[in-house]
C-alpha positions in Angstrom: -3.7 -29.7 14.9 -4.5 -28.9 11.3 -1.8 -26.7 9.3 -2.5 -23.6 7.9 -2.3 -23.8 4.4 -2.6 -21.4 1.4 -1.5 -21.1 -2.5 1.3 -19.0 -3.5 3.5 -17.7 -6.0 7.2 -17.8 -4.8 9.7 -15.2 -5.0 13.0 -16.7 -6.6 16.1 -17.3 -3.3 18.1 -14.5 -5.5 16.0 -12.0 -5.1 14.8 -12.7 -1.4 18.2 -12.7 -0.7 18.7 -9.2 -2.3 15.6 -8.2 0.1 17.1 -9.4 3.4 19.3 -6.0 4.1 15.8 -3.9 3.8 14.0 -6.3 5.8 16.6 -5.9 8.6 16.4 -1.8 8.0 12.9 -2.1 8.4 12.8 -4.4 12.1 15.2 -1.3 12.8 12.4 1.1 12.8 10.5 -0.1 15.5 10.4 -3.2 17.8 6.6 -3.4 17.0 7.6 -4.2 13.2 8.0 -8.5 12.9 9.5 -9.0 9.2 8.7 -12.2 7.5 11.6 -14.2 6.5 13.5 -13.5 3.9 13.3 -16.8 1.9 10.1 -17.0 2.4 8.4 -14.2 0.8 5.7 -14.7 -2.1 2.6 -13.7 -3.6 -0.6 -15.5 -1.9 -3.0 -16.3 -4.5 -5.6 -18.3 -2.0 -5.5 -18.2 1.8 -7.3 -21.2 2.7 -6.8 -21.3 6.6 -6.7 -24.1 9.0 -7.3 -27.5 6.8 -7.2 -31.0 7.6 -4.4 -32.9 6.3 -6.6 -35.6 4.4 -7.4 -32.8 2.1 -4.0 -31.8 1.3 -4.2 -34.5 -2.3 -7.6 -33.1 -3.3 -5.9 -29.5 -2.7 -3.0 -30.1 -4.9 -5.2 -31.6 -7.8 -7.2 -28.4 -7.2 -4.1 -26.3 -7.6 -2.9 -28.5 -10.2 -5.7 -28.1 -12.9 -5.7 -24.0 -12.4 -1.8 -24.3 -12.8 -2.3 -25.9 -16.3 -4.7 -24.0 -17.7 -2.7 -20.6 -17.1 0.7 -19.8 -18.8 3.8 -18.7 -17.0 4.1 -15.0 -16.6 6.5 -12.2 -15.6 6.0 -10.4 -12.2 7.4 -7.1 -11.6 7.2 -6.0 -8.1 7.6 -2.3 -6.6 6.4 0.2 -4.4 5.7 -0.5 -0.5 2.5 0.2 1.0 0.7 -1.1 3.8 -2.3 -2.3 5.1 -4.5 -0.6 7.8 -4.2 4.1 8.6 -1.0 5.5 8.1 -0.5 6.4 11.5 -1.3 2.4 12.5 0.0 0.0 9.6 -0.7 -3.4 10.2 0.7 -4.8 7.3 4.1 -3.1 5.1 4.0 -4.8 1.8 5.8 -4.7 -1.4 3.6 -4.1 -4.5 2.9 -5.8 -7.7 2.7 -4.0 -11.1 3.2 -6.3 -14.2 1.9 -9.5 -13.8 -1.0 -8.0 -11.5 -4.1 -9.3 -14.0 -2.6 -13.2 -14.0 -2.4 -12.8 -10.7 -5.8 -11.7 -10.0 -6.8 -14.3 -12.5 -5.3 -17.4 -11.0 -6.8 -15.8 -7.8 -10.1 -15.9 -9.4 -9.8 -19.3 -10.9 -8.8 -21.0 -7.4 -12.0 -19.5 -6.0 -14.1 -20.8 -8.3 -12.1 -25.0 -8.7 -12.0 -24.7 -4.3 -16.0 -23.6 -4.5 -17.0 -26.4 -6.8 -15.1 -29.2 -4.9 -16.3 -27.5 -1.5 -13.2 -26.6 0.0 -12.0 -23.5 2.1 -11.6 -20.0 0.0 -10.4 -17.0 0.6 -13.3 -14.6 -0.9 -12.0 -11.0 0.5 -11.0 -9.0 -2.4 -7.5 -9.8 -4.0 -5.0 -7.3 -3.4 -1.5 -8.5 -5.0 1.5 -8.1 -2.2 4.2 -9.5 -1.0 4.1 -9.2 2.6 7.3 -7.8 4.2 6.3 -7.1 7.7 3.3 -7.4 10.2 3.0 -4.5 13.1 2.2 -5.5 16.5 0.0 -2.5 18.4 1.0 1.6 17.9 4.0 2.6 16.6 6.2 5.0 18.4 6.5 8.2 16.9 10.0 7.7 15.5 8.7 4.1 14.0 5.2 6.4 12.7 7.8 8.5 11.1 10.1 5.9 9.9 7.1 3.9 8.0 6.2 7.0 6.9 9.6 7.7 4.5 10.0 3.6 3.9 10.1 4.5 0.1 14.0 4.8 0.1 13.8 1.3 1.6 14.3 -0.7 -2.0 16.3 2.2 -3.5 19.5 0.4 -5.4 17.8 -3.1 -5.3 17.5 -4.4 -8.8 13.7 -5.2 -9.1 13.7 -7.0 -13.0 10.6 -8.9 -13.3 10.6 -12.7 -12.3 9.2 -15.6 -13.9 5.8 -17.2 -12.4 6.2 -20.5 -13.7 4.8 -22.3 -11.3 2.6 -22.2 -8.0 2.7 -23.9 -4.9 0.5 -25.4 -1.8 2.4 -23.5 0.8 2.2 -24.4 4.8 2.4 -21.7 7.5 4.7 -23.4 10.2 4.8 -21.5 13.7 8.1 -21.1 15.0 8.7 -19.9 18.8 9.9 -16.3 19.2 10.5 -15.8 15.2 8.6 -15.6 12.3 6.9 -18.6 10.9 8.5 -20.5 8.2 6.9 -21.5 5.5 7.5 -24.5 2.7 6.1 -25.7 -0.4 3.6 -29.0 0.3 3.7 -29.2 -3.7 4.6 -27.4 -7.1 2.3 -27.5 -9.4 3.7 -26.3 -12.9 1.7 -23.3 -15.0 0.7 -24.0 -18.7 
């Protein structure tokens, strides 16, 4: 079967490690709510779906000649959200501010490099996140109620912006009964 692949900007260990306690509040809420893991969490730039393995190289050199042409930046992330009405969330995410444009930019780039050289693209509109959580079906009132006040969630969490100074060719890799884990099938280095 062909992995599910996708470029990402990773979230440094230390700070998805600072995360893990609000992730765990957050499965509290409601059974229905499946956190990612906590050293896993990123930015993705390009999903690219299912791909065959024998384009894995061509994707890295891809990813590799965006990489170089953009400088390192600083990402400051904040604010929840989620995707999908209020009362049905289907996605709870952690926001972007600073660092938003390169972001959107590298987004942009990878479109157009994956286009030219015929590979998959993502082409819904880029919304910067961090996804912390996917919702399974309707909420119980209590977990409507809960999502509803999540911004105490990152209250005392030191949130200082990280450096972007590289991206990476990430693979989605199911795992039975837990979330899926994801690692790095290359770095390629910005600037």
């Amino acid at each position: 079967m062909s992995p599910t692949l996708f470029f990402a900007a990773l979230l440094p260990p230390e700070f998805c490690s600072r995360l893990e306690p609000r992730l765990r509040a957050l499965r509290e809420i409601d059974q229905r709510i499946r956190t990612v893991r906590a050293e896993g969490l990123h930015v993705t730039l390009q999903f690219l779906g299912r791909v065959h393995p024998d384009l894995v190289p061509e994707l890295l050199e891809v990813g590799g000649s965006v990489a170089g042409r953009h400088a390192a930046f600083s990402l400051e992330m904040g604010g929840l959200g989620h995707f999908g009405p209020g009362d049905r969330p289907t996605v709870i995410w952690l926001g972007v501010g600073q660092g938003s444009r390169e972001l959107a930019e590298l987004n942009r780039a990878l479109a157009v490099k994956l286009t030219e050289a015929r590979l998959p693209c993502d082409r819904r509109r880029f919304r910067p996140h961090c996804t912390l959580a996917r919702v399974s079906g309707e909420l119980a009132p209590g977990g409507r109620t809960g999502v509803k006040g999540l911004t105490g969630l990152l209250e005392h969490v030191a949130l200082e912006p990280l450096e972007v100074k590289e991206i990476h060719l990430m693979e989605s890799v199911p795992v039975a009964g837990e979330p899926n884990r994801h690692i790095s099938r290359g770095a390629m280095a910005l600037g």
